[in-house]
C-alpha positions in Angstrom: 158.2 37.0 -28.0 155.5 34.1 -27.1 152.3 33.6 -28.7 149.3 33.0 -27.2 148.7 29.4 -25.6 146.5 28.5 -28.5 149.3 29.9 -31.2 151.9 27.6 -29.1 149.9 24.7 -29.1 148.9 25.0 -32.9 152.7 25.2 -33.6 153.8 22.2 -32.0 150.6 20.7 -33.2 152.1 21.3 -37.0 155.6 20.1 -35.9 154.3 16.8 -35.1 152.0 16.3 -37.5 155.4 17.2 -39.8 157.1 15.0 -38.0 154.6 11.7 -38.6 154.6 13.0 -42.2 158.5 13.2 -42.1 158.3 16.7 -43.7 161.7 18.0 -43.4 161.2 21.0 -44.8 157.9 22.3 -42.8 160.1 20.5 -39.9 162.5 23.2 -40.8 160.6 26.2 -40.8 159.2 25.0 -37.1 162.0 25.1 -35.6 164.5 27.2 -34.7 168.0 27.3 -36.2 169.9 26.7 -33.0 167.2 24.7 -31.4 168.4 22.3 -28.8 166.7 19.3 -27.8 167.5 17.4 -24.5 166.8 14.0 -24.5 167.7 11.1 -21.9 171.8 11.0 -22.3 172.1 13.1 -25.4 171.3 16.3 -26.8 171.4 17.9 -30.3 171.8 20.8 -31.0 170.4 22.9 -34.3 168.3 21.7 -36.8 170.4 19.1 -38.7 171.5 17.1 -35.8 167.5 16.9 -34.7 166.8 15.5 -38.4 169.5 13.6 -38.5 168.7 11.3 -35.6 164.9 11.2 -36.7 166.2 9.9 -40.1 168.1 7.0 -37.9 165.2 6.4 -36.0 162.7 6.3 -39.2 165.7 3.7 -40.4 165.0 1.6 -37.4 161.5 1.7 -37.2 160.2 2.7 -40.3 156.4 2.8 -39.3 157.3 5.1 -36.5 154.7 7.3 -35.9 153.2 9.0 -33.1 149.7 9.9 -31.4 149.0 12.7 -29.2 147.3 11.9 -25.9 147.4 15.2 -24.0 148.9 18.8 -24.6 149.0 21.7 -21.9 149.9 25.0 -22.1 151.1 28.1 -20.1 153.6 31.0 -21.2 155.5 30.0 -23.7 156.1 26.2 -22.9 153.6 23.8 -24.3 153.7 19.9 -22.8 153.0 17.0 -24.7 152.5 13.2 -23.3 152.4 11.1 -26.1 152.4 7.2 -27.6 154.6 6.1 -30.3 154.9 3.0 -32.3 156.8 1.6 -34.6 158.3 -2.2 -36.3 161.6 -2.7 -34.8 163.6 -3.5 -38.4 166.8 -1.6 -38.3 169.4 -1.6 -35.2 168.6 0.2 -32.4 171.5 1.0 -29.6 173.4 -2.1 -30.5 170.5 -4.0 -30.9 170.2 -6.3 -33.8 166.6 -6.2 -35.8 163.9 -8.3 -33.9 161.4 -7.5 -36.0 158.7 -6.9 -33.3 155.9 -4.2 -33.5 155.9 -2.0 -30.0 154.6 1.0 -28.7 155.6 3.3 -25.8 154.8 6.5 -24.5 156.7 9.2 -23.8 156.7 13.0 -22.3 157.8 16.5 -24.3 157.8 20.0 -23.5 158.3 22.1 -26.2 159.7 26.1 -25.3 158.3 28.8 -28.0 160.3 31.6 -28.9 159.8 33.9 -32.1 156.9 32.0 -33.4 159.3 29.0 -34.0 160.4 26.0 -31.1 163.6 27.0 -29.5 164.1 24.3 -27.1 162.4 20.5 -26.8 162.9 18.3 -23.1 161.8 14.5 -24.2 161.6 11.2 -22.0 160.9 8.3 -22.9 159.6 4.7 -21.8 163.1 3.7 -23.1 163.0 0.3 -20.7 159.4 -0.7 -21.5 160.7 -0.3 -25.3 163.9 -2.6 -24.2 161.3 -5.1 -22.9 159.2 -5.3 -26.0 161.9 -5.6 -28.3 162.6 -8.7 -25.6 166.2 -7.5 -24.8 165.2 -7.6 -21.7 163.3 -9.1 -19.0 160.1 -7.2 -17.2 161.0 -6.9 -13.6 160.2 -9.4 -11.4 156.8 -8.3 -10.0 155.1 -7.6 -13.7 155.9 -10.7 -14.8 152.8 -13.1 -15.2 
């Protein structure tokens, strides 16, 4: 059964403010046990897999936080657009530690089941990412 809109959007409000406070256990009790998350060319599946690629990606940028910009609401799906940031320190996708600072934003939708999050659709600015690490080049008409 779904909550409200407000009761969906107060629960994914305390999931990411676990999530900046990388508090695994309230993380935990968020979501649900065979939660799935679909992200651009992976998913995870369950609760452990889901904390164990935020733990790589805390290792990698270890000031990675995130800011909410916008969040709607209808039924039992609440969408999210979002900024994150974070110090590029660890390796990332094959790439070595540049050490920059960069910040991109990125798009959720969270689906509430049972008063806990049963399913999570993320993209990403993965490429402007790429680009502020310098890996690689802005395309041709943004550069300056």
């Amino acid at each position: 059964m779904a909550g409200t809109n407000d009761t969906n959007e107060e629960l994914v409000r305390d999931y990411l403010r676990a999530f900046n406070e990388r508090d695994h256990d309230r993380m935990t009790e968020l979501l649900a046990d065979d939660v799935v998350e679909h992200g651009v060319g992976e998913e995870l599946h369950g609760t452990d897999e889901i904390l164990d690629f935020l733990d790589a990606y805390f290792e990698t940028f270890p000031d990675y936080s995130g800011t909410t910009d916008r969040m709607v609401s209808e039924g039992d799906t609440v969408a999210v657009r979002y900024t994150v940031s974070g110090t590029h320190t660890g390796e990332y996708r094959d790439v070595e530690p540049t050490g920059h600072k960069a910040e991109w934003a990125g798009l959720a939708m969270y689906r509430v089941e049972d008063d806990r999050i049963a399913e999570i659709w993320i993209e990403e600015d993965r490429l402007g990412l790429l680009e502020q690490l310098e890996v690689l080049d802005p395309p041709a008409h943004l550069r300056v």
